[in-house]
C-alpha positions as CSV (number, residue, x, y, z in Angstrom):
1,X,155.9,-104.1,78.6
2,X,153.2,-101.9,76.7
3,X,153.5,-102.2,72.8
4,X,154.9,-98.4,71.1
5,X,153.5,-98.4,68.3
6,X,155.9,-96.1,66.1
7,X,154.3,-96.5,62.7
8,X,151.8,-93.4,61.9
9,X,149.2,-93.6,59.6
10,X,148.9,-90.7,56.5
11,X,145.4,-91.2,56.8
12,X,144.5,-91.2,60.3
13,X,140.9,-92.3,59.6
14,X,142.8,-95.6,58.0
15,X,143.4,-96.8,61.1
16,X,139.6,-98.5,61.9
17,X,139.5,-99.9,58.5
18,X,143.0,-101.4,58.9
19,X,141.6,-102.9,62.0
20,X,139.1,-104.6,60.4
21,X,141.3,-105.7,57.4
22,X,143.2,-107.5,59.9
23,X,140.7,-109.5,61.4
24,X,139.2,-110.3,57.9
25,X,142.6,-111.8,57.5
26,X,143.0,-113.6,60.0
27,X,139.5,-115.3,59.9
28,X,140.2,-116.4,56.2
29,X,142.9,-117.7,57.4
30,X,141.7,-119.7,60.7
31,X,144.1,-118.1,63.2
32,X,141.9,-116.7,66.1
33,X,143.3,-113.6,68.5
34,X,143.4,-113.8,72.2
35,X,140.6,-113.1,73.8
36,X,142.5,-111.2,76.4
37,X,144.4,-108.7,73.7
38,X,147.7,-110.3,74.4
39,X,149.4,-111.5,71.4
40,X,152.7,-112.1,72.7
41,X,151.8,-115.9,73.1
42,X,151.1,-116.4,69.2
43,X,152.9,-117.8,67.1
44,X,155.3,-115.9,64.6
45,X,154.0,-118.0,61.6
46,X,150.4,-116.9,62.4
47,X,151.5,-113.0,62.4
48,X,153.3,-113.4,59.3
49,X,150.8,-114.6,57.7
50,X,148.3,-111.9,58.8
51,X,150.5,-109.0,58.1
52,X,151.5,-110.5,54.5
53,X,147.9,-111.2,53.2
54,X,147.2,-107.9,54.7
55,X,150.3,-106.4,52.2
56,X,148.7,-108.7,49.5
57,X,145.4,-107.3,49.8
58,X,146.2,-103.9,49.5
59,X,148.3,-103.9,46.7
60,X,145.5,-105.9,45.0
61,X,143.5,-102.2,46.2
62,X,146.0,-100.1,44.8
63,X,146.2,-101.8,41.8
64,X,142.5,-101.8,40.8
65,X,142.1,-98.1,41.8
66,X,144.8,-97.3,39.7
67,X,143.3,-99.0,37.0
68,X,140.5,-97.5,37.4
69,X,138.7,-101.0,38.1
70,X,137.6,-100.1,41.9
């Protein structure tokens, strides 16, 4: 069963640097993606972890642009 994907972006260009943000993620973390674009066989844990360091990372963002630091 396709994925819906009900979340929408208020920058739709976001969605490409996202992307990217994820795989940066997920390489620093050593958790590699399917090759064949199915994640429903990984693990939990290893999502987690993406989609929180992904959080972490962009409030680190928001905080130095709002600083002024960026």
């Amino acid at each position: 069963m396709p994925r819906r994907n009900r979340n929408q972006l208020v920058i739709p260009g976001a969605s490409r640097a996202l992307e990217q943000l994820k795989y940066e993620v997920a390489q620093e973390l050593g958790i590699q993606f399917p090759q064949d674009g199915y994640y429903g066989n990984m693990l939990t844990k290893d999502t987690g972890a993406i989609g929180g360091n992904m959080v972490r990372r962009m409030i680190l963002i928001a905080e130095q642009q709002l600083a002024g630091k960026f």
